[in-house]
Structure formats: C-alpha cells, structure tokens
C-alpha positions, 0 to 999 in steps of 0.5 A: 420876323423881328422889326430890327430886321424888317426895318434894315431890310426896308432901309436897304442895309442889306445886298440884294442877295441876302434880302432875297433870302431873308424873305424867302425863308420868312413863311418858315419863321412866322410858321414857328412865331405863330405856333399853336404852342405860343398861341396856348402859352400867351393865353396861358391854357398850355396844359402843364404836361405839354408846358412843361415837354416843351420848356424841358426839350428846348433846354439842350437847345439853350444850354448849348448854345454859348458852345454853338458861339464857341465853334464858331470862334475857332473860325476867327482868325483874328486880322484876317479880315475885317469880317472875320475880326468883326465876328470875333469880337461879336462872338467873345462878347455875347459868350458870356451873356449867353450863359446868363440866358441858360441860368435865367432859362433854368429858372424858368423851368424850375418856376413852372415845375420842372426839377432841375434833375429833369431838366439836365437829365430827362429823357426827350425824345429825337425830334426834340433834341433834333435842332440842337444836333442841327446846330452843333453840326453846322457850327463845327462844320459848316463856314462861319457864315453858315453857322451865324445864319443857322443860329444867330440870324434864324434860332435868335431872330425866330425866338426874339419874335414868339418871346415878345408874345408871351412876354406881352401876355398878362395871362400867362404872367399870372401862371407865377406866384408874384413873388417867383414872377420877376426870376420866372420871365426874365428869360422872356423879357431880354429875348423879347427885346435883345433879339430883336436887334442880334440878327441884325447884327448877325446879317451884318456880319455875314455880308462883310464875311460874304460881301455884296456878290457871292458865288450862288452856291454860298447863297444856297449854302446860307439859305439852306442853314436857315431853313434846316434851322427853322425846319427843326425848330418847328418838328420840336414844337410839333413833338412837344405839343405832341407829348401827352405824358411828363417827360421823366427823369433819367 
C-alpha cells in the first residue's frame, strides 16, 4: 500500500467504513506489490520472454486507461454535487497526464525490445487482457464511485507500490543501454512517485461522493470493485510469468 494512504489512514482522514475497506482488501494488493514478477524484474533475472509478455500484456491495460477516466466523467454532472464537481475536475486534469504515461510506457517496451507493431498489435492471451475488460466495464457501468475505486484507488495504488521497486533497482536499470536509460524508466519513475499520492486522492473523493454512512450495499459494491481489480491484476501477472514463448505479432 502506498505510504500516502497508510498515512491517511493512521491520521484518520478517512470514515470507519472506508478504512475497513481499505484494509480488508490490503492481503490482495501486497500479494501483487510482492509478486515473483517484480522480485525477478528488481533483480534484473526476468528472462526476456517473460520480460517482455508481461510489458506487452499490460499495455492495453495502459493504453486504455485515459478512456477508463473518460467513462467516468460522463458521470459528472458538473454542480450537482460538491463530489461530483470534485471528480470532474480531478478527472479532466489527469486525462491528459495519462496519456503521457501511455507514451512513456511504450518506450519502455520499445527500450526492452518490444516492437511497436507487437505491442498494438500482439496476440495476448485472455488472462492477460482480462483486467483491462474489468475495468472498462466497470467504469461504464458501474456508479463512479465504483469506477474511481476499481482504477484509480486499486490499479494505481497497487502499481505506484511494485513501480517504486524496480525503480529503486540498480540492477534492473543497468538492463538499459545508458543512452536509452533515462527515456527506458521514466515511466517507472513518475509511478513510483505519483502513485503514491493519486489514491489518496482517490479515497477522498469517493468519501465526498459516498459521505461518512453509506448504505451496506455500496459498501460492498466498493469492496468488491476493489478486489475484482486486484483479482485480475494478479491472474495477468500470473499468466505472464506463465508464458514460455514470445508473444508474436498479429
């Protein structure tokens, strides 16, 4: 769990409710933060098949993820609410940042070997795609506050946790040609540091759209986007370690 949100949580910035379920879901998020995946990656013994099914299968997941925003900002009604206007602000402010994160993404595959034509056009197998249909469905057709918690509280947060790994990794940096090295982590090194601070702000928006009591069945609705996301997030991680041949070009 990123120390943004163990820190909100110690200071109590956040109901009883949301805490609970902020820690009832945590066994999932540190099971995909401490992944053999991430272990292999940060000490840079990753072998380059599974390097690179795992950069090539989360690409979807990365690409997409400024429309994963977009569906939930048709859902913002700007003065409705307080909520609502918050999330509508945070959402058309991070749509574009995003985007930067897919072209600094690509890089990083395109540094590490991957063509480009594999990585928009390979074949990857459903388990590796799985999260990225999770998660457009759920932002299209779950509440908002759903949508934010499934992407921006629990694939962000996760990912800011494993990023700042590797980041931190001395050996995996030197897989990089020096020259390619500052284009090839970039992507890694705004995670490690800008989600640790997103779902946060995440959380505190889904309290003002929620508020400090709300009904037990959107408690549970929140809980289970959460752990749906996670869930995936790890059967991708899984399957990509899994893979014992290049994933080809369409």
């Amino acid at each position: 769990m990123p120390k943004a949100v163990e820190d909100a949580l110690a200071a109590n910035r956040f109901p009883l409710w949301l805490a609970q379920v902020v820690e009832e879901t945590k066994p999932k998020a540190q099971a995909i933060a401490q992944h053999e995946a991430w272990k292999q990656f940060s000490a840079a013994t990753i072998s380059e098949e599974k390097h690179h099914a795992l950069l090539s299968g989360f690409w979807p997941l990365i690409e997409r993820f400024p429309q994963f925003l977009a569906l939930n900002l048709l859902k913002c009604s700007y003065g409705s609410s307080s909520g609502l206007n918050a999330a509508r602000g945070w959402l058309i402010k991070n749509l574009r940042i995003e985007q930067r994160h897919a072209e600094w993404y690509r890089d990083w595959a395109e540094y590490s070997g991957i063509s480009r034509s594999t990585l928009y056009e390979g074949q990857r197998p459903a388990a590796l795609t799985a999260i990225t249909d999770w998660c457009w469905h759920i932002c299209e057709s779950g509440s908002l506050a759903e949508g934010m918690a499934a992407t921006n509280f629990a694939i962000e947060g996760v990912t800011g946790d494993w990023s700042a790994m590797v980041w931190e990794s001395e050996d995996y940096r030197l897989m990089f040609n020096e020259a390619d090295r500052k284009k090839a982590m970039k992507w890694i090194q705004v995670h490690a540091a800008y989600d640790d601070v997103h779902p946060v702000e995440a959380l505190s928006i889904i309290h003002q759209l929620l508020g400090d009591d709300p009904q037990k069945e959107e408690v549970k609705k929140i809980k289970r986007a959460i752990e749906k996301s996670y869930d995936l997030y790890l059967l991708a991680l899984d399957a990509g370690m899994e893979m014992t041949a290049y994933m080809k070009a369409a």
